[in-house]
C-alpha positions as CSV (number, residue, x, y, z in Angstrom):
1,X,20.8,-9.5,12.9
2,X,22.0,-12.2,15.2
3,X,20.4,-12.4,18.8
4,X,23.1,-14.0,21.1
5,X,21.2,-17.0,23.5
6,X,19.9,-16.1,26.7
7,X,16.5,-14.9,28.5
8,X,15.0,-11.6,26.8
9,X,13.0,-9.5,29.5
10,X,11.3,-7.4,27.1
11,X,8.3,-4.7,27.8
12,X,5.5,-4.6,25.4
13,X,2.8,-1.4,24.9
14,X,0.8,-0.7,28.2
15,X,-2.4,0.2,26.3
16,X,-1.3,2.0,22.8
17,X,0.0,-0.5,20.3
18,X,2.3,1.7,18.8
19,X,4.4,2.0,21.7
20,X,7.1,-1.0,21.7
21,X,10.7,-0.6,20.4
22,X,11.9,-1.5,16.7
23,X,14.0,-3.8,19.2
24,X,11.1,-5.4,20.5
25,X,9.6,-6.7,17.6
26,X,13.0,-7.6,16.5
27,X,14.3,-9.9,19.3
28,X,9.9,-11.0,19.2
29,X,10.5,-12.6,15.8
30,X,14.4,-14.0,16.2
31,X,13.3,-15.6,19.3
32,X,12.7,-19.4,19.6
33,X,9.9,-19.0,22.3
34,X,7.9,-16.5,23.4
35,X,6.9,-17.1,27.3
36,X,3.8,-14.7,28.1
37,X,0.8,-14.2,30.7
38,X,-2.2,-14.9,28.2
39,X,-1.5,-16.4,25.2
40,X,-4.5,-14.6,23.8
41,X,-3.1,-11.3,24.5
42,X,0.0,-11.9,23.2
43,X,-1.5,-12.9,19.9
44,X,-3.0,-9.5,18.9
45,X,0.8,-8.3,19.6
46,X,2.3,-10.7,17.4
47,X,-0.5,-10.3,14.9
48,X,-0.2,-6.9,14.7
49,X,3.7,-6.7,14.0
50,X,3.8,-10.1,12.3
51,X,5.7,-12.4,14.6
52,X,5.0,-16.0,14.2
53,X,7.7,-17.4,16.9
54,X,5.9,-19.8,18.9
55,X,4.1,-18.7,22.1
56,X,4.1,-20.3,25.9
57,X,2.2,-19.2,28.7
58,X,4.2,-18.9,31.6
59,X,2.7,-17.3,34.8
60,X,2.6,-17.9,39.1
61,X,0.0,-21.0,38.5
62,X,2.8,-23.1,36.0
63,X,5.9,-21.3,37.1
64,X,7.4,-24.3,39.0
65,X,6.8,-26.5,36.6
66,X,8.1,-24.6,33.8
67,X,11.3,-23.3,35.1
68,X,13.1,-26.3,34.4
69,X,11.9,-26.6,30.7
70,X,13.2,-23.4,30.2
71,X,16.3,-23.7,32.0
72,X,17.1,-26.3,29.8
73,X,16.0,-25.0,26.3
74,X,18.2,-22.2,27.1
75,X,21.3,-24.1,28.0
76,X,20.9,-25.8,24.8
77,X,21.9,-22.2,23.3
78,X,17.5,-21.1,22.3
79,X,16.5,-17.3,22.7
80,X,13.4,-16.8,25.0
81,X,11.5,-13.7,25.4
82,X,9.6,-13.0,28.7
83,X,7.0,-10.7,28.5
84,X,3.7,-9.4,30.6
85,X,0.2,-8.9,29.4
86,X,1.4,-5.0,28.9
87,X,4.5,-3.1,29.7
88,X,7.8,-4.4,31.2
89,X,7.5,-7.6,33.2
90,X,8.4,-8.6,37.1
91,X,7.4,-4.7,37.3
92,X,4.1,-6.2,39.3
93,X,4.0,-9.1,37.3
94,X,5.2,-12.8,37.2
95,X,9.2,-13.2,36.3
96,X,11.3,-12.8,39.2
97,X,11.5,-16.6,40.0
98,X,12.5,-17.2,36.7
99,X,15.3,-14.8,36.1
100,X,16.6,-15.6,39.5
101,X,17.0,-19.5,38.0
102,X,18.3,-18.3,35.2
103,X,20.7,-16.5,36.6
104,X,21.4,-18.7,39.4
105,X,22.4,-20.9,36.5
106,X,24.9,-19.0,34.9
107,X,22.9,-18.1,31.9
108,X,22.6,-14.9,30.3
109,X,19.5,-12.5,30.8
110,X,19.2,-9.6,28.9
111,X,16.6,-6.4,29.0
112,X,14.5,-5.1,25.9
113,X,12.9,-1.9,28.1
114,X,10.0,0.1,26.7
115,X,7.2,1.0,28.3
116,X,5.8,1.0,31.9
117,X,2.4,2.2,33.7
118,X,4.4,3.0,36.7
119,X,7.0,5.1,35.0
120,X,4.7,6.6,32.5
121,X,1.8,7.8,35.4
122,X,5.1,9.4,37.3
123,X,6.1,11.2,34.2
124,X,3.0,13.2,34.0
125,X,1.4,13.3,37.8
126,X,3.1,16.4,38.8
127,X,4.5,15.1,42.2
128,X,8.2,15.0,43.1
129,X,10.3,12.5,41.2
130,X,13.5,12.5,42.7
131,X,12.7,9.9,45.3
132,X,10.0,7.6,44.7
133,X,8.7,4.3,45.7
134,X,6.7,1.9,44.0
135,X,4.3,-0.4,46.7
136,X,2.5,-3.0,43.9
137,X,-1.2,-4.0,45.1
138,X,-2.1,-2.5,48.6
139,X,-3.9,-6.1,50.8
140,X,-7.5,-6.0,49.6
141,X,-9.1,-6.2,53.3
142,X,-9.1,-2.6,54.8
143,X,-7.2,-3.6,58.1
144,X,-4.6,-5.1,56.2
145,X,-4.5,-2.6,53.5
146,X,-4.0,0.5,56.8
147,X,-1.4,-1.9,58.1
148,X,0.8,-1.9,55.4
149,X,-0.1,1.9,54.7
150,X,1.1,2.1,58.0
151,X,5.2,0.9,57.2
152,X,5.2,3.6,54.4
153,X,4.0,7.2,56.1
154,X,7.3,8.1,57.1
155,X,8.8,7.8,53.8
156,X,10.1,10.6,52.2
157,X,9.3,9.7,48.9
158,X,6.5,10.1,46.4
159,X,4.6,6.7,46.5
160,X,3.2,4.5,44.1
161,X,0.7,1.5,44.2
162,X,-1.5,0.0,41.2
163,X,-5.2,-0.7,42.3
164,X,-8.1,-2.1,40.7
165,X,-11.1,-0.3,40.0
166,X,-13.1,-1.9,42.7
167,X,-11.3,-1.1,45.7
168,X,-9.9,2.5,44.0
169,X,-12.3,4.6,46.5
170,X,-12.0,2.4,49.9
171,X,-7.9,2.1,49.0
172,X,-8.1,6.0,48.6
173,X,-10.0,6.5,51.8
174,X,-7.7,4.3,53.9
175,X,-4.1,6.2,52.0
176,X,-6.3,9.5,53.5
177,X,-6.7,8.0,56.9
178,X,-3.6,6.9,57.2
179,X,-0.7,9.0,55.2
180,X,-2.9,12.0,55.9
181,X,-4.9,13.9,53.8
182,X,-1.6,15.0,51.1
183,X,-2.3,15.7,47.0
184,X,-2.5,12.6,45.4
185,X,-3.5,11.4,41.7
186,X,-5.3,8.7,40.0
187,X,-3.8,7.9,36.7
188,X,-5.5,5.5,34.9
189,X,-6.4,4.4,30.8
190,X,-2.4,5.2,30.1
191,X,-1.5,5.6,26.2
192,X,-5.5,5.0,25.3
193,X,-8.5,6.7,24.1
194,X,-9.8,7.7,27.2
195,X,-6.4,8.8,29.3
196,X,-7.2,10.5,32.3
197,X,-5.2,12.0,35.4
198,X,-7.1,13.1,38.0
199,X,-5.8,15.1,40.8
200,X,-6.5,16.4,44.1
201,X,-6.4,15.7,47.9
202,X,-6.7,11.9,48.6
203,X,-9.8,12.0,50.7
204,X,-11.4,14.4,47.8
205,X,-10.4,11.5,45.2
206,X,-11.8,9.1,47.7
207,X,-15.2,11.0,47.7
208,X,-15.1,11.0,43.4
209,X,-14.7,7.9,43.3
210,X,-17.4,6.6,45.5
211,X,-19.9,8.9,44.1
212,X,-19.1,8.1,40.3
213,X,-18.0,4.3,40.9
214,X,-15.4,2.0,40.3
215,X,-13.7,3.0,37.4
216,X,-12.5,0.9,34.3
217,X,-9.0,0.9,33.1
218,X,-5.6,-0.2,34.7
219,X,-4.7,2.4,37.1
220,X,-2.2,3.8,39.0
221,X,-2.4,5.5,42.2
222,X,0.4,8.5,42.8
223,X,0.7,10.4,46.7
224,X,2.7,13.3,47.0
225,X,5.7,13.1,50.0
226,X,5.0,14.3,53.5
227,X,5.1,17.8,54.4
228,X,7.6,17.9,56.9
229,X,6.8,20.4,59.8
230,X,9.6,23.4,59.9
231,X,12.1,23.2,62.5
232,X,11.2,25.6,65.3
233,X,13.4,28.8,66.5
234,X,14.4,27.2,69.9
235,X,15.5,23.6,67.8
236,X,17.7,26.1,65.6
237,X,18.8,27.9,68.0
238,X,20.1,25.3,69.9
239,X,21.3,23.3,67.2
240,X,23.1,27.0,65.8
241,X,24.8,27.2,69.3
242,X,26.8,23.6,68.9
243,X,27.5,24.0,65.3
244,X,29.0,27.7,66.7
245,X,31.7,25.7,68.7
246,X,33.5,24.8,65.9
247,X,32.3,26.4,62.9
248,X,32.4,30.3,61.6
249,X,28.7,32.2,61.7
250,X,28.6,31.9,58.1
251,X,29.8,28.0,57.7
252,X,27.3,27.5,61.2
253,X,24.2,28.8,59.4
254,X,25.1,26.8,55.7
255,X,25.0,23.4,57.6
256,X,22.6,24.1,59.7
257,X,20.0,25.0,56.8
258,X,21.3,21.9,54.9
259,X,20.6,19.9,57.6
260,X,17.0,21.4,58.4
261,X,15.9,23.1,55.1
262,X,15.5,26.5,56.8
263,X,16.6,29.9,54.8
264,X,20.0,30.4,55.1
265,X,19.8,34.1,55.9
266,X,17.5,33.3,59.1
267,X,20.1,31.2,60.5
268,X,23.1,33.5,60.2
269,X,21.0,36.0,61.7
270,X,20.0,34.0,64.5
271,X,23.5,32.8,65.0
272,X,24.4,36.3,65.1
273,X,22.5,36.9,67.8
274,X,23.6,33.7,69.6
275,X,27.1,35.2,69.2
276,X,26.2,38.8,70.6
277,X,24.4,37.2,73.6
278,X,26.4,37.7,77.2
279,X,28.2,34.5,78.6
């Protein structure tokens, strides 16, 4: 099959070597270069699935320095495959100055997805995935690290950070601190022997984890949304009473529990009442 010319962002296994696409290994041995984190690494890949296309390191140490060899191995019409040390890259990883320059230059890039430790640890956490975001590496000093906790505790969104094994517990016990003490989950060893999700309130992972140690493994670090406080009878009411000016009870008590989550039956009563009351 021919492979048109262009940059190949493709995601190898995160831990299982089974999981990467029939794609993968395709565009892997078609290509003219294979650009990777650890050329080691990447070896046992292209071992395993018998790809002998030449291998480069490219990473944030040689980036500069290699942008413009690429940029111009592409322009002269090569295919180059960007990859990570495992799963899909610029997700946390080096790439995103590179495909910026190659797009800057009016080249082609092209995507090869498969797997991801973010996407994978959301899949199977149990906390809301409708509206997520995903924070990389928290700072590794604790002031810093509550800092930038800081910018994210009003998000309504299920969070995601990846952390080493080293700082899992204080990281754990600064998310408690400052997000609160919500239902949070430690996914860690994805796709491998010893694949473990461990869940519970993020000050009660905090204590595990400094009683048992640092553990070993990539991992992933999932916290649950805020709980957001019910609106209280006089906000309703009041908000009930200017809906009331130009809306029908029933049509006043659907926005209003749109807008604020409370039971729809509540609010038509209570607008009800608002109705009944003496001018």
């Amino acid at each position: 099959m021919a492979f048109n010319p262009g940059l190949y962002v493709t995601a190898t296994p995160i831990g299982n070597m089974k999981d990467i696409t029939l794609r993968a290994i395709e565009v892997m041995q078609n290509a003219n270069l294979i650009l990777c984190e650890d050329t080691r690494i990447t070896a046992r890949l292209c071992q395993a699935y018998e790809i002998s296309t030449r291998l480069r390191a490219y990473h944030d140490h040689n980036g500069a320095g290699m942008r413009p060899y690429i940029l111009e191995r592409l322009q002269n019409g090569e295919r180059i495959v960007l990859i990570s040390d495992a799963g899909t890259p610029l997700i946390s990883d080096p790439g995103y100055k590179l495909v910026r320059a190659v797009r800057d230059a009016g080249l082609p890039v092209f995507t090869v997805p498969g797997a991801s430790a973010l996407t994978a640890a959301l899949a199977i956490a149990g906390a809301p995935t409708d509206r997520f975001l995903f924070a990389g590496f928290l700072p590794p000093k604790s002031a810093a690290r509550q800092a930038a906790l800081a910018g994210l505790a009003g998000i309504q969104a299920t969070l995601l950070f990846y952390e080493t094994g080293p700082r899992l517990a204080a990281s754990l016990r600064d998310m408690a601190r400052v997000l609160g003490d919500r239902l949070g989950a430690v996914a860690r060893e994805l796709t491998k022997l010893h694949e473990e999700v461990r869940e519970a309130s993020l000050a009660s992972l905090a204590d595990h984890y400094e009683d048992h140690g640092a553990p070993k493994g990539e991992i992933v670090v999932i916290v649950h949304p805020p709980i957001e406080e019910p609106a209280s009878d006089a906000y309703l009411a009041d908000l009930l009473s200017k809906l009331l000016a130009d809306n029908s009870l029933k049509d006043a008590a659907s926005i209003a529990s749109e807008q604020t989550g409370a039971p729809r039956k509540k609010l038509y009563n209570l607008a009800l009442r608002l109705k009944q009351r003496p001018e």
